[in-house]
N, C-alpha and C positions, 0 to 999 in steps of 0.2 A: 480682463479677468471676469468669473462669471461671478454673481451673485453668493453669498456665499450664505445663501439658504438654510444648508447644514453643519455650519461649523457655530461656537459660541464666537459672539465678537466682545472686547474688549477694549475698556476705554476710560477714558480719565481728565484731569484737568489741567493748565499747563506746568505748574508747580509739581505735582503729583503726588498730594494730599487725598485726594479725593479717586478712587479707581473702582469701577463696574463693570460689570461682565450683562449681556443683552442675549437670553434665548432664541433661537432662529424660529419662525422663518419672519422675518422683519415686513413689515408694512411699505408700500413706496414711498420713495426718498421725495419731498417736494422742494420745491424753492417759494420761501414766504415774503414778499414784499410790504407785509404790512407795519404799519408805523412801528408798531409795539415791538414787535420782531427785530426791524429795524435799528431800533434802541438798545435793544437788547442785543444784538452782534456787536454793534457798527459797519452793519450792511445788511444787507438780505438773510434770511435765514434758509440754510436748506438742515433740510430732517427728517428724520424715517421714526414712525411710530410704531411702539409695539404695547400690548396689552403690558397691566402694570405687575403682572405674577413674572412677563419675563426678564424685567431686570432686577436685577441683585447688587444690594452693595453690602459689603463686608460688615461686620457687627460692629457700629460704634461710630461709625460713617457719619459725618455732622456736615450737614447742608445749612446756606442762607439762602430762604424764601422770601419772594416776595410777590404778591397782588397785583397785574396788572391794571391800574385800576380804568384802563380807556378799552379792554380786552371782551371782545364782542363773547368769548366764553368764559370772561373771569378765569382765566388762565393765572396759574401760581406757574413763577421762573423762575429754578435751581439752580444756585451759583457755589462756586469751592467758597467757603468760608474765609481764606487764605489768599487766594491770589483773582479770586473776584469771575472765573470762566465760566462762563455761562454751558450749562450741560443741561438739564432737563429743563419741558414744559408738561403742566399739567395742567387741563383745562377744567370746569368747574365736577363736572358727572366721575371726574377721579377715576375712570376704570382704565384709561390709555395714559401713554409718557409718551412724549415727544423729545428722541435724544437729538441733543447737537450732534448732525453729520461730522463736522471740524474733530467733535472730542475720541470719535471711536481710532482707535488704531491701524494703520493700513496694513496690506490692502482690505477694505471693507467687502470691496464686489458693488458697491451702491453706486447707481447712478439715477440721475434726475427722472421724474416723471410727467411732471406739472409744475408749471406755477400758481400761484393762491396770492390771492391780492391783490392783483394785478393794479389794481381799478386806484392803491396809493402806492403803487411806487414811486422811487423817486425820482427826480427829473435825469440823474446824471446816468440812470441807467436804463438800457436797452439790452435786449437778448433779439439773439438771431439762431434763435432755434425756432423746431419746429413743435415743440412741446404743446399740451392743453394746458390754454391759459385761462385761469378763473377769473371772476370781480372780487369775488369774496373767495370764502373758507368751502371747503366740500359739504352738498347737502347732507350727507350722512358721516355723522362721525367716527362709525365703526370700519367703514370705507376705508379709512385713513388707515388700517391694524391689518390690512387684506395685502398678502404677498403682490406684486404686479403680476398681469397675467391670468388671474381666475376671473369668473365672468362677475363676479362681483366687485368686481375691481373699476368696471368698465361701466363709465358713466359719460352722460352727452352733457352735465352740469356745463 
């Protein structure tokens, strides 16, 4: 399926207390091996970022936040109040949201770009793609909000 660019996606948590709609055109989808991430799954994280005006959640919408506090961007992780699923990251500069890939509703159209992290993953896991693999996080954070594909997208990090 292709990317789905121009449609709204929609997504939620596994209880479904908690539901949001995400304006197109979505940022590349990554795969995050860092600890915190990590913890925050229980496993890797994959996630498509989009600037913070294009998600919406309904009037009244109650998240539990919390402060990474080992998070190289002071990253705050949004969880359903209820049933505990991990759905957003927001890192400290507040203007991007990092949705959990898991919570949108299929089919998304998203597929993998990169991974970020690389450098702590964890032992039990190996990828046999041919993806860009980072050590860290993307030098540019705004990078991360950019559709795949435009030449701003396109880094040798």
């Amino acid at each position: 399926m292709e990317r789905a660019d121009r449609a709204i996606l929609s997504g939620g948590c596994l209880c479904g207390a908690v539901r949001y709609q995400v304006q197109p055109p979505l940022g590349e989808m990554f795969l995050c091996h860092c600890v915190d991430c990590r913890r925050w799954n229980g496993s890797l994280c994959a996630g498509t970022v989009v600037l913070k005006h294009q998600l919406t959640l309904p009037p009244g919408t109650e998240l539990t936040w919390f402060t990474s506090p080992n998070s190289e961007r002071r990253a705050r992780r949004g969880f359903c109040p209820t049933c505990g699923s991990s759905l957003f990251w927001i890192p400290e500069e507040g203007h991007l949201v990092c949705v959990a890939a898991g919570s949108l509703d299929q089919p998304s159209g998203l597929r993998p770009t990169r991974h970020l992290f690389v450098s702590q993953q964890a032992d039990y896991w190996t990828y046999a793609d041919d993806l860009p693999a980072h050590p860290r996080h993307r030098p540019d954070p705004l990078a991360w909000a950019r559709p795949p594909g435009t030449p701003e997208a396109v880094d040798n990090a």
